[in-house]
N, C-alpha and C positions, 0 to 999 in steps of 0.2 A: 167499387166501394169508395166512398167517400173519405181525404183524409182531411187533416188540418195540420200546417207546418205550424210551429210553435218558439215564441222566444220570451223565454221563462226564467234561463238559467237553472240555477240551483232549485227551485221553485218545483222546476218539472219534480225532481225524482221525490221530493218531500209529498207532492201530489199523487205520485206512483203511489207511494208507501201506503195509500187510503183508497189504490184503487179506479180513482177518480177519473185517467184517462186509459182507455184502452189501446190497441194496438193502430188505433183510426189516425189518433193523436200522437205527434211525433217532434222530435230534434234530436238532431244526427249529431252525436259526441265527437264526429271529425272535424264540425263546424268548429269546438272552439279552438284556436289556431291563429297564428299570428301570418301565416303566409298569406299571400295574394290571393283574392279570389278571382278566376276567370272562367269567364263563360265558355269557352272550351271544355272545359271539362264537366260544366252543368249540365243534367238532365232534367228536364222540368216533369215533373209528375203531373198528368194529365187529370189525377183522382185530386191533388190538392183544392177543395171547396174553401177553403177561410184559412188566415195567418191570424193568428193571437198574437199579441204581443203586450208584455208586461215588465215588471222590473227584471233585468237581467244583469246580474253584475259584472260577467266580462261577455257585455255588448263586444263583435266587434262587427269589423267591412263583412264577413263571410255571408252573417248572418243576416243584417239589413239587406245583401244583396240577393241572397236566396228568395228572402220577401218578398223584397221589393220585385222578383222576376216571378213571383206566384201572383202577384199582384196589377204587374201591368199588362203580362201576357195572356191575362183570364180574365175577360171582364166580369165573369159572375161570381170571383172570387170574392167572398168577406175578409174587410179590414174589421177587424176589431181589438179592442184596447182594454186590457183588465180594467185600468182605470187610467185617470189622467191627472195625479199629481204631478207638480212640477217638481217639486222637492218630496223626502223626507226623513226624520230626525234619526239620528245616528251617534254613537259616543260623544263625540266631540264636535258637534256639529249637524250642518244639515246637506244631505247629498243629495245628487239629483237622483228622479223620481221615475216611474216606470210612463208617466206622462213626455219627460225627457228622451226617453230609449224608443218611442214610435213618433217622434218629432222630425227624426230624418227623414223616415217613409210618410210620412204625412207632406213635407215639404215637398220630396221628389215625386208623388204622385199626384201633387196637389187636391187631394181631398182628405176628409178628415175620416176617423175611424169609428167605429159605434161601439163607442165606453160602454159597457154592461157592468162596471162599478163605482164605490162613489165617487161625486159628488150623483153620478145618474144612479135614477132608480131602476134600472131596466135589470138588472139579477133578482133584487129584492125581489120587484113584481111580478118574476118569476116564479120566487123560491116562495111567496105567499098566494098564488093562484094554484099552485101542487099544494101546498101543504096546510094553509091558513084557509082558504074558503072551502077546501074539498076536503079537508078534516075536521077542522072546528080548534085549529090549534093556533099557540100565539106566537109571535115572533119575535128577537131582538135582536138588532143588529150594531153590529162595534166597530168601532175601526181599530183597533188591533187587539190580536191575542196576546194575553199578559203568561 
């Protein structure tokens, strides 16, 4: 069975709550953790097909490194990127962006990821090939929920 490691943070379980990923789709709640990661102790899942990676707000070394080793030891593995903001706005300010959080593994693998959010249209034209040409229905898309 197919899986996909994921780095979403908080993001994951909000996405849970609607369903969205099933048990294919995963991150391991031991990853968040301040100790060392080492590859002694890694097992690399042979079913992981793709890493997501998105905004996560406590990124740390566990989790780029998990990636990053689904990443380099699979060549058929998919990188992909919710999106690739560099920033964005926050209380008081502007924080970096889920564009930020897959910029390590983008560096360390030296290739880039295939964004399927904005600034790319590749969800949209997704989510409008199911639903907009093979319904008849119309679409509008936001960049944030209020």
């Amino acid at each position: 069975m197919k899986r996909v490691f994921l780095i979403l943070g908080a993001l994951y379980a909000y996405f849970q709550s609607f369903r969205i990923f099933t048990h294919r789709a995963f991150q391991d709640p031991a990853d968040s953790t301040l100790e060392p990661f080492s590859l002694e102790k890694f097992e690399l899942d042979p079913d992981v097909q793709a890493v997501v990676c998105g905004l996560d707000l406590a990124i740390n070394y566990t989790k780029l490194s998990k990636a990053f080793q689904y990443l380099s030891r699979n060549p058929g593995c998919a990188f992909i990127a919710t999106n690739e903001d560099s920033t964005f706005p926050a209380a008081h300010g502007l924080l970096p962006g889920a564009g930020a959080i897959s910029a390590p593994l983008r560096y360390a693998l030296g290739r880039d990821p295939l964004a399927i959010g904005k600034p790319s249209s590749t969800m949209l034209d997704c989510i409008k090939a199911k639903w907009v040409h093979s319904h008849g229905l119309r679409c509008l898309s936001s960049n944030a929920v209020a």
